[in-house]
C-alpha positions as CSV (number, residue, x, y, z in Angstrom):
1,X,89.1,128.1,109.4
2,X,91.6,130.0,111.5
3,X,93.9,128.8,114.2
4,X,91.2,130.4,117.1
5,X,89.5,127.7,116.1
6,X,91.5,124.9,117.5
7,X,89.7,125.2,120.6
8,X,90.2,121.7,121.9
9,X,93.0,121.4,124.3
10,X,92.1,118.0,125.7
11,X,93.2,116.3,121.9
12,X,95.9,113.5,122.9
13,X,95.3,113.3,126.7
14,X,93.0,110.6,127.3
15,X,92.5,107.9,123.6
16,X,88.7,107.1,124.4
17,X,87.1,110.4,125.9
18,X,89.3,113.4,124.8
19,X,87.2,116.3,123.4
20,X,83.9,114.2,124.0
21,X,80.6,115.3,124.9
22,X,77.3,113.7,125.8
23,X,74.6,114.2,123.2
24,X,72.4,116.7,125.0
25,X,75.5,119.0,125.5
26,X,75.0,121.9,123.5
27,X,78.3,122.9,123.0
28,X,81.6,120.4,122.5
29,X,84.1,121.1,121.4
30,X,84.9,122.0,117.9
31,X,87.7,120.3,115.9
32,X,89.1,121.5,112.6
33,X,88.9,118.6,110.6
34,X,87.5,115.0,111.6
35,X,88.3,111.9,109.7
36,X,86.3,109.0,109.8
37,X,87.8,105.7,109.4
38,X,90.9,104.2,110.3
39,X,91.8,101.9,107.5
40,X,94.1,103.2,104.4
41,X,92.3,106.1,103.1
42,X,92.5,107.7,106.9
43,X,95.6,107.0,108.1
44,X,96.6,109.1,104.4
45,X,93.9,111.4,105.0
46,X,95.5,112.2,108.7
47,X,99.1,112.8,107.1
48,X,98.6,114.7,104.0
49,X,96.4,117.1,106.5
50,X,99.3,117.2,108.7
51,X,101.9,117.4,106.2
52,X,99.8,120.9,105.0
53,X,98.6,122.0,108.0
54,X,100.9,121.3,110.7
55,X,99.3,123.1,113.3
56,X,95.7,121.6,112.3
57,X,93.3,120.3,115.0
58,X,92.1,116.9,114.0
59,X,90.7,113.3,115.1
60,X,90.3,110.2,113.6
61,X,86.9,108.2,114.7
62,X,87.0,104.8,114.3
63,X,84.0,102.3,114.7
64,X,86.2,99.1,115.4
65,X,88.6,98.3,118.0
66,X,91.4,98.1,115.8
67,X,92.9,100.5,112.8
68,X,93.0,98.6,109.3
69,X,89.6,99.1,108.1
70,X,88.8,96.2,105.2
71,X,92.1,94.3,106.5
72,X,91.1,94.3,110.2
73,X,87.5,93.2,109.0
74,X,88.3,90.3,106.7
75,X,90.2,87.4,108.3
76,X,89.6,84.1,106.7
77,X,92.3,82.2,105.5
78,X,94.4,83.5,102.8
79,X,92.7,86.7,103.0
80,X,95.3,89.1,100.6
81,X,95.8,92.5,98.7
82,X,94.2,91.7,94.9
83,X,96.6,94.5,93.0
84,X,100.1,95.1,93.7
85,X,101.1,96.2,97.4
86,X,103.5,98.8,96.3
87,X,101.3,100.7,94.6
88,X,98.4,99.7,97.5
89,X,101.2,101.2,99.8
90,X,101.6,104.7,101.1
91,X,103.6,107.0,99.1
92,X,105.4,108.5,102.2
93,X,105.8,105.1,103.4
94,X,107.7,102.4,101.8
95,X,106.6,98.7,101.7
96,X,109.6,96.6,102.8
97,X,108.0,93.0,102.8
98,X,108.8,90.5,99.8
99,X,105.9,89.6,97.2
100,X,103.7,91.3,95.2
101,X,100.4,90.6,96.7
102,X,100.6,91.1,100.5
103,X,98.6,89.6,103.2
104,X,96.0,90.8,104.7
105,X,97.3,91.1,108.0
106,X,100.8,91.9,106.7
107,X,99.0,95.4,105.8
108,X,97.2,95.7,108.7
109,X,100.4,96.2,110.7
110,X,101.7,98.3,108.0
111,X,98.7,100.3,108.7
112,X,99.5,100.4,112.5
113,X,103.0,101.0,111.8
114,X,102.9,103.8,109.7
115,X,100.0,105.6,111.9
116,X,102.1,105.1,114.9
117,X,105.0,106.2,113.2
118,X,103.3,110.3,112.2
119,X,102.0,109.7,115.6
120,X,98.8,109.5,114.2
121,X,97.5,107.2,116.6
122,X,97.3,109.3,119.3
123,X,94.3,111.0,117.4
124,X,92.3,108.2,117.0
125,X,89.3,107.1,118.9
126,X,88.4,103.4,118.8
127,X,84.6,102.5,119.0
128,X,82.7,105.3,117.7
129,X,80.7,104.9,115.2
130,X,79.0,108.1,113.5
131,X,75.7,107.8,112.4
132,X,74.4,111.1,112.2
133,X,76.4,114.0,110.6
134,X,74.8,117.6,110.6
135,X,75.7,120.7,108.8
136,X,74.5,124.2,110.1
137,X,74.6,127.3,108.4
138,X,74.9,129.9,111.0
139,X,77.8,128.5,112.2
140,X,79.8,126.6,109.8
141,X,79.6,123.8,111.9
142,X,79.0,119.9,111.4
143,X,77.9,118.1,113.8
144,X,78.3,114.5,114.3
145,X,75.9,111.9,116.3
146,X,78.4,109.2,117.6
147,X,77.4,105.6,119.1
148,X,80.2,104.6,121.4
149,X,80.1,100.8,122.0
150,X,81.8,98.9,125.3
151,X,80.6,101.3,127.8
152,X,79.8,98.7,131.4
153,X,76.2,98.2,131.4
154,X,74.1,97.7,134.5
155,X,74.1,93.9,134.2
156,X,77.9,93.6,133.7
157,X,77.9,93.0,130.0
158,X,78.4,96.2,127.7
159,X,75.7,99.1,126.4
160,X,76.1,101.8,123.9
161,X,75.9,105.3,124.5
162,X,75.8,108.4,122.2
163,X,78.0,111.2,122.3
164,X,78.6,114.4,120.5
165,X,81.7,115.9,117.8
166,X,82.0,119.0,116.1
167,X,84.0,120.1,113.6
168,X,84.5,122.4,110.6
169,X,85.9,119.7,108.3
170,X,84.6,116.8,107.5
171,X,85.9,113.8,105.6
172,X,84.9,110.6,105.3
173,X,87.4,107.3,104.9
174,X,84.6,104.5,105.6
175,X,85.0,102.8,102.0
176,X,81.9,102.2,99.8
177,X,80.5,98.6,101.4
178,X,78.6,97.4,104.2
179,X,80.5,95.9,106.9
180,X,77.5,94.7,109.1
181,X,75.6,93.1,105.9
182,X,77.4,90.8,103.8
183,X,75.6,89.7,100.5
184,X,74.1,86.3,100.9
185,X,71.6,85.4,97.9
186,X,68.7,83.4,99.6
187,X,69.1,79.7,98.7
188,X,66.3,77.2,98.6
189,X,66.8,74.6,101.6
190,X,69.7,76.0,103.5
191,X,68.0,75.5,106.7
192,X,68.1,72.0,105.9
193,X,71.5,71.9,105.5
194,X,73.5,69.9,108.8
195,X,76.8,71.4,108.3
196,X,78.3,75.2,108.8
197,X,77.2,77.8,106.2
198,X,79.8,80.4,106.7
199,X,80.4,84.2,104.7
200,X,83.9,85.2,105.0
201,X,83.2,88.9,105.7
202,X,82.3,86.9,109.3
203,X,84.4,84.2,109.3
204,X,84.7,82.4,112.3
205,X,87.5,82.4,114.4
206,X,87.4,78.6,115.6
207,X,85.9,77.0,112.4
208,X,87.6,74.0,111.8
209,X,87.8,73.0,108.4
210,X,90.6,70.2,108.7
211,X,89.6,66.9,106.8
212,X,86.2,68.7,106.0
213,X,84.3,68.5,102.5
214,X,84.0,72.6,101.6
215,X,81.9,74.2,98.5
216,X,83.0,77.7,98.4
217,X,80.0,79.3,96.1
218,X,82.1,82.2,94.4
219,X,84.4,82.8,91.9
220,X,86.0,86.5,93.0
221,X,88.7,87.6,94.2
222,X,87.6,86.5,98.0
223,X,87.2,83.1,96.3
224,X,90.6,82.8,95.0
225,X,92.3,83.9,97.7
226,X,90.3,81.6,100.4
227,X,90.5,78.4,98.2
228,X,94.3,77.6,98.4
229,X,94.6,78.3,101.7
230,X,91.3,75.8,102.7
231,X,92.9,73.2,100.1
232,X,95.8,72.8,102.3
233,X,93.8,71.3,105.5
234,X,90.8,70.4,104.2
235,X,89.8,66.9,102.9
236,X,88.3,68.7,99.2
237,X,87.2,71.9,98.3
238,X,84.9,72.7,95.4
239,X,84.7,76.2,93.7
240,X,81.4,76.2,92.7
241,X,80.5,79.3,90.3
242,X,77.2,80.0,88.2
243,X,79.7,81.9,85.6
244,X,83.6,82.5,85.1
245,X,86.1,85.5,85.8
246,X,89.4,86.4,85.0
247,X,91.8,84.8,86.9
248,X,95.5,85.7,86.6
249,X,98.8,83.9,87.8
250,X,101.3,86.5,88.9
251,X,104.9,85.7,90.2
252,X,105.5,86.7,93.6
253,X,109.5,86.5,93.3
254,X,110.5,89.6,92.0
255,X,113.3,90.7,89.9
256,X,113.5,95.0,89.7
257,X,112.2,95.7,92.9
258,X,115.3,93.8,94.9
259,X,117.7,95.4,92.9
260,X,116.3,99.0,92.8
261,X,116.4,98.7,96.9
262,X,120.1,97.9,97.0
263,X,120.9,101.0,94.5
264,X,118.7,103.3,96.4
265,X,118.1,104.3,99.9
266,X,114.3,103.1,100.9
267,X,112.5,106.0,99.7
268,X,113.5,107.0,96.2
269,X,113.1,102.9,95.7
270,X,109.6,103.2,96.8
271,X,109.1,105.4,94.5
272,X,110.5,104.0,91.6
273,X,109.1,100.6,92.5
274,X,105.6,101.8,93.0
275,X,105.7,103.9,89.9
276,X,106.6,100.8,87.9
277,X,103.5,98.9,88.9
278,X,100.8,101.6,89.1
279,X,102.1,102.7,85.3
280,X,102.3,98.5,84.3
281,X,98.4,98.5,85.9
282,X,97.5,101.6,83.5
283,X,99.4,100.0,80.3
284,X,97.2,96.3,80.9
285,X,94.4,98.1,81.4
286,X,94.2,100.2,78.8
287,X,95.5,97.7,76.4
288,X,92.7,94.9,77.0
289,X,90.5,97.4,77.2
290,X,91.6,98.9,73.5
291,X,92.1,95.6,71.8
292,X,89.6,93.2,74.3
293,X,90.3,90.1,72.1
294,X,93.8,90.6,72.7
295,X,93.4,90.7,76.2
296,X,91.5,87.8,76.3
297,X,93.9,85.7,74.5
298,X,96.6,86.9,76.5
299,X,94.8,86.1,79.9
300,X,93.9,82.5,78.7
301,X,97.3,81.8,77.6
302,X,97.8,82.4,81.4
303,X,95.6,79.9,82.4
304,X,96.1,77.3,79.9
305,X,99.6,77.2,80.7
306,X,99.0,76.8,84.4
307,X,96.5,73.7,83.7
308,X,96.8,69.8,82.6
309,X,96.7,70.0,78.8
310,X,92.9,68.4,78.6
311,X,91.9,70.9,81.0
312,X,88.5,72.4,80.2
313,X,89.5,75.8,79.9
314,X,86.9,77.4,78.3
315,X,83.9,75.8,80.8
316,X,85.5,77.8,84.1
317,X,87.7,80.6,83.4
318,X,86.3,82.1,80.2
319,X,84.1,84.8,81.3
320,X,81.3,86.5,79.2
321,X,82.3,90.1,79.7
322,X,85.1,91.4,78.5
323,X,88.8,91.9,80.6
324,X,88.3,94.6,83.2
325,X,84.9,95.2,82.9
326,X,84.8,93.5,86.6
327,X,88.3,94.0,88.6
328,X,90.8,90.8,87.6
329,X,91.5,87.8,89.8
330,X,95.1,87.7,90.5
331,X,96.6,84.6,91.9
332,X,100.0,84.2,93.3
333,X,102.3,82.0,92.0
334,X,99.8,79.8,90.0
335,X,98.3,78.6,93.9
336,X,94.8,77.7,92.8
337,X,95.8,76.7,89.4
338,X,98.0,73.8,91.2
339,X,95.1,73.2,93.7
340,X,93.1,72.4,90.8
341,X,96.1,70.0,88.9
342,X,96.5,68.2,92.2
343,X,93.2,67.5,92.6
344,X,92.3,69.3,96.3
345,X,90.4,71.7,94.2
346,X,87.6,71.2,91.7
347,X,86.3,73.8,89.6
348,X,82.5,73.4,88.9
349,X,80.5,75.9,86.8
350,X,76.8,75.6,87.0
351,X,74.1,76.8,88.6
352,X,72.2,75.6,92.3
353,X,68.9,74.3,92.3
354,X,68.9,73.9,96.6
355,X,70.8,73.1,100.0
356,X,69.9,69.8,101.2
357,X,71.2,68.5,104.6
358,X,74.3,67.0,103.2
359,X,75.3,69.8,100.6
360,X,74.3,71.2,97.5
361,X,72.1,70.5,94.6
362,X,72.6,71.5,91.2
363,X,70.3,72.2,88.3
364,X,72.0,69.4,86.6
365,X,71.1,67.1,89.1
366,X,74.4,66.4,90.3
367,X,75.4,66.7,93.8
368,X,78.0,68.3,95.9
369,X,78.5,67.3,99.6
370,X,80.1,69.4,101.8
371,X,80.4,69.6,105.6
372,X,81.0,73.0,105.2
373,X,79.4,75.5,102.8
374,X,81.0,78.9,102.2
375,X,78.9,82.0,101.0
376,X,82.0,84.1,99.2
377,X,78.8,85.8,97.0
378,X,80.1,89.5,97.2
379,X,79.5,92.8,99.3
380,X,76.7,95.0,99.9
381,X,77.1,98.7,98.5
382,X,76.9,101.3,101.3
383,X,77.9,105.1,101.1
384,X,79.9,106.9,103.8
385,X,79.7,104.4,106.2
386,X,75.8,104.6,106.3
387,X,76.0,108.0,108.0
388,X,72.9,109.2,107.8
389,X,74.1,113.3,106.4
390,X,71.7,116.5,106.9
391,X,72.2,120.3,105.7
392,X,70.6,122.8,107.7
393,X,68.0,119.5,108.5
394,X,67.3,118.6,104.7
395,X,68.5,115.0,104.7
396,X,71.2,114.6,101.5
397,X,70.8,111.3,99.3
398,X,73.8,110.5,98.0
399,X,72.3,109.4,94.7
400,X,70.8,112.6,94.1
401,X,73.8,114.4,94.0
402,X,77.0,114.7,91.5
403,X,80.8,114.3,92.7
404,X,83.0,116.6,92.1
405,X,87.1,115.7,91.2
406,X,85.6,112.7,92.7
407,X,86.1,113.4,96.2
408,X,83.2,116.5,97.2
409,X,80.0,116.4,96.8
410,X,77.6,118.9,95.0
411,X,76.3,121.7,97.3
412,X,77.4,119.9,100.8
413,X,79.6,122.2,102.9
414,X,83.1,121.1,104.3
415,X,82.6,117.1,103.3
416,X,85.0,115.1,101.3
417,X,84.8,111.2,100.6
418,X,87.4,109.3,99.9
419,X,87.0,106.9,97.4
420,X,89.5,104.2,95.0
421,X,89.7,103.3,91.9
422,X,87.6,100.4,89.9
423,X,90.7,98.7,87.8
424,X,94.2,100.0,89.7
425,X,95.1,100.1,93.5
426,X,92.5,101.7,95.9
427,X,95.6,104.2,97.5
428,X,96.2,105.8,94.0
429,X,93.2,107.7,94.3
430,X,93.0,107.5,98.1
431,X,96.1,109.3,98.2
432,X,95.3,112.0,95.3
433,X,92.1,112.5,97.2
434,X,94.2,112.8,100.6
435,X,96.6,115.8,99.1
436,X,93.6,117.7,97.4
437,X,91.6,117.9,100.6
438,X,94.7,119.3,102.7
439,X,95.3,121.4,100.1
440,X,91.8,122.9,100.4
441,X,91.8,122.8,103.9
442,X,95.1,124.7,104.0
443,X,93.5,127.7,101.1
444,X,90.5,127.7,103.5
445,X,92.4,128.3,106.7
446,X,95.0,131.2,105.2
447,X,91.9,133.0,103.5
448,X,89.9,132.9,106.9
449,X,86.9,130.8,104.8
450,X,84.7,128.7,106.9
451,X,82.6,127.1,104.3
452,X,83.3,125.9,100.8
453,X,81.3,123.4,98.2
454,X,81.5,122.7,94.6
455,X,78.3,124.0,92.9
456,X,77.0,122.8,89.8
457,X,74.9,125.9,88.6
458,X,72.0,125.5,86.1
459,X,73.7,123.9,83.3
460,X,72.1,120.4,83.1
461,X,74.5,118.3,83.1
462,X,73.9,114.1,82.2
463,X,74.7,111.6,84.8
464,X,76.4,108.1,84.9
465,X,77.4,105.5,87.3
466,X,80.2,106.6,89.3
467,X,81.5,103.4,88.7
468,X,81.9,101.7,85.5
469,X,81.8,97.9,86.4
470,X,79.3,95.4,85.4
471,X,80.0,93.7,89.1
472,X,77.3,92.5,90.5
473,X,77.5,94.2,93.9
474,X,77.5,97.6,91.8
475,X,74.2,96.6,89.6
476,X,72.4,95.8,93.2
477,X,72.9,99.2,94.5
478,X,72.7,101.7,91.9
479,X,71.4,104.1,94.3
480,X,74.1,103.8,96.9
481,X,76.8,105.8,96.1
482,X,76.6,109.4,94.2
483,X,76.6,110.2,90.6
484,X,78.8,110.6,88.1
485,X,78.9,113.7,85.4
486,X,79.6,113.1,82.0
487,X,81.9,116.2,81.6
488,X,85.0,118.4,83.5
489,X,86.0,117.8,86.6
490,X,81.9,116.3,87.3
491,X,83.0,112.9,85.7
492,X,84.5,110.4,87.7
493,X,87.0,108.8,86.1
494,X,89.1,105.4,86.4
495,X,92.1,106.5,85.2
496,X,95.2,106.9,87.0
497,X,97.7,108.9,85.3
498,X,94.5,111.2,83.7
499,X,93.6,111.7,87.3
500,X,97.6,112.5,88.5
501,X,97.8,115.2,85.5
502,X,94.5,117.2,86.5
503,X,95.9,117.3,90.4
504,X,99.1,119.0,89.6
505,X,97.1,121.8,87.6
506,X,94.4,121.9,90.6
507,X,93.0,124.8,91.1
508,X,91.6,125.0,94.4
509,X,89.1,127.5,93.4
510,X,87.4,126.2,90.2
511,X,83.9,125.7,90.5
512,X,83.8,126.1,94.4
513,X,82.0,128.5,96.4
514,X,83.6,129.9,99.0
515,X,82.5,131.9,102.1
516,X,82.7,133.3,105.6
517,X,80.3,132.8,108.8
């Protein structure tokens, strides 16, 4: 890419059509790089490309009307970061709110505040949602197939409409789950149930849930984080969980970080602070994964000490798998753990038999009554955004083909993904991911290259997961995401400070092909 090929002078002048063009236009115009997604990963993708290539031509497509992505999506009550916000936080930006683990719509204004404040914003286009992305040879071009939603229909109401985007970049921020499609396992009887059966990837903005009876059938992070805040209005809320996980008490009040902020102005305390976390998140990790029984112990010790002393500890939060093999369940400040002492909360573990119309049957023949039934059973997986991708019109399955330093994929042209880590905060790799694809960009644009890919060759080379959790929203959808290698920079790994070694040696050239239209 060279600088004739910002050809779009319209970028900035009008937010909804600027640089548009209706689908059977043959030629709109072309943008250097387009992101898509406006949550965390784009808003860093947007700076870092900035921060390298100043004088870049780029836009941000966004399907929903607001930037946040996951934390402009998820709004039930109590909805919250489950690692540590400082190291969830932008590098470039520091977090400045109290607490540990933030809310949910504390970092959606973070979001918002830190886009508006690189005047990112003004590249972003609200309602467009990509569906098609097209890669042509003879011109080193993608093209993208957008549906644009609250055009006025004929009737009044609203109508989609496609539109056209080209660009020579492409890199998608759109996270690794379905935001249409919840996962909802079918349960015997639920038509039968009277009251509200609710999924908090949908939660409803005027459920009332004061004084109700509420089984929340979960026991994730989603779980833990609605159940405190539905204990506080509701009349009784069951956690009802066919097996245990990890849960973790962490203190919100915090000691270091206050007093590294008064010592040093905002940004060398950032840095400090969120170094301190992400390198405490590496240490636990590795540790409970190195000595598991250890772990264990040390995560029960947790509980037990957050419980009445007769507490059943070992029915509900002693898990079969091992610590980290699914992400923890942090808790702030002991919140469910009191729930349950008080007696707003109930733990039960066992497994449903069917709905009926006043609540919920178990296989032990007891039953639950609720007036209110909440699905918190997990996400479906779904690669870049569901886009459906094509190279010279072969169609690319995502499954068939290896990542590469876990952000390009094998043998596709001018595509990055931007994707987090499995047991640390999801920015950590975002933002590693967000540097090495300015960086390319930038060794693309001085050498006059208009295409580059990684390419395997004809070593065979054995494949893996790209993730390494036994969740069950992973073992689903094996076929979802792209595959790991078992070796180099083909292996995806979930490990930080590994990961923040091999970027400062990256070489942009290593097992890339590189070329000219």
């Amino acid at each position: 890419m060279t600088d004739s090929d910002i050809t779009d002078p319209t970028i900035g002048t009008d937010p909804e059509s600027a640089g548009a063009a209706p689908a059977d236009d043959p030629q709109p115009p072309l943008h250097d790089v387009i992101i898509i997604g406006a949550g965390l990963s784009g808003i860093d993708c947007a700076y870092r490309l900035r921060e390298q290539n100043p004088d870049a031509d780029y836009l941000v497509l966004e399907r929903r009307a607001r930037m946040g992505g996951t934390w402009d999506l998820f709004r039930y009550p109590g909805v919250r970061s489950d690692s540590d916000i400082y190291s969830l936080s932008y590098p470039f930006e520091p977090w400045r709110k109290p607490g540990a683990l933030a809310q949910g719509e504390d970092i959606r204004h973070y979001i918002e505040h830190t886009a508006r404040k690189f005047g990112i914003d003004e590249h972003i286009r609200h309602g467009r949602h990509v569906v098609t992305a097209d890669w042509d040879s003879t011109t080193d071009t993608w093209t993208l197939g957008v549906e644009v939603d609250g055009v006025d229909g004929v009737d009044g109401g609203t109508e989609t409409r496609m539109e056209t985007r080209r660009a020579r970049f492409v890199i998608f921020a759109t996270g690794y789950y379905d935001y249409d499609n919840p996962y909802t396992p079918r349960f015997t009887g639920a038509d039968d149930f009277a009251g509200t059966i609710v999924h908090p990837q949908h939660w409803p903005e005027d459920l009332d849930y004061r004084g109700k009876r509420v089984v929340v059938i979960g026991s994730g992070a989603t779980a833990v984080s609605l159940i405190p805040s539905l204990a506080q209005q509701a009349e009784h809320v069951t956690m009802l969980q066919r097996s245990p996980s990890y849960i973790f008490s962490s203190k919100q009040k915090q000691y270091l970080a206050p007093l590294v902020q008064r010592l040093l102005p905002p940004g060398a305390a950032h840095k400090v602070i969120r170094t301190r976390y992400a390198t405490q998140t590496a240490a636990i990790v590795h540790l409970t994964h190195r000595f598991p029984s250890l772990g264990r112990k040390l995560i029960r010790s947790n509980v037990v000490a957050n419980l009445p002393e007769d507490y059943p500890v070992d029915v509900h939060f002693n898990p079969a798998y091992n610590p980290w093999d699914q992400r923890m369940c942090m808790v702030p400040d002991a919140d469910l753990f009191d729930h349950i002492t008080g007696g707003s909360v109930e733990m039960v573990t066992e497994h449903i038999d069917r709905f009926d119309e006043s609540g919920v049957l178990l296989t032990s023949g007891r039953h639950l009554d609720a007036d209110i039934i909440v699905t918190a059973t997990g996400l479906q997986l779904l690669g870049f955004g569901g886009t459906r991708l094509r190279v010279d019109g072969a169609e690319v399955k995502p499954h068939d083909r290896f990542v590469f330093k876990s952000y390009l994929i094998e043998d596709v042209p001018n595509l990055a993904w931007s994707v987090g880590y499995t047991n640390a905060s999801w920015t950590l790799r975002a933002d590693m991911t967000a540097r090495a694809v300015a960086d390319l960009v930038k060794h693309m644009r001085v050498n006059g290259y208009t295409h580059a890919y990684p390419h395997l060759g004809s070593e065979p080379m054995g494949a893996r997961p790209l993730w390494d959790l036994k969740a069950g929203y992973v073992e689903r959808s094996p076929d979802a995401l792209p595959k790991s290698g078992t070796r180099g920079h083909w292996q995806v790994r979930h490990n930080y400070y590994r990961d923040a070694i091999d970027h400062r040696r990256n070489k942009v050239e290593e097992s890339m092909v590189f070329g000219r239209v």
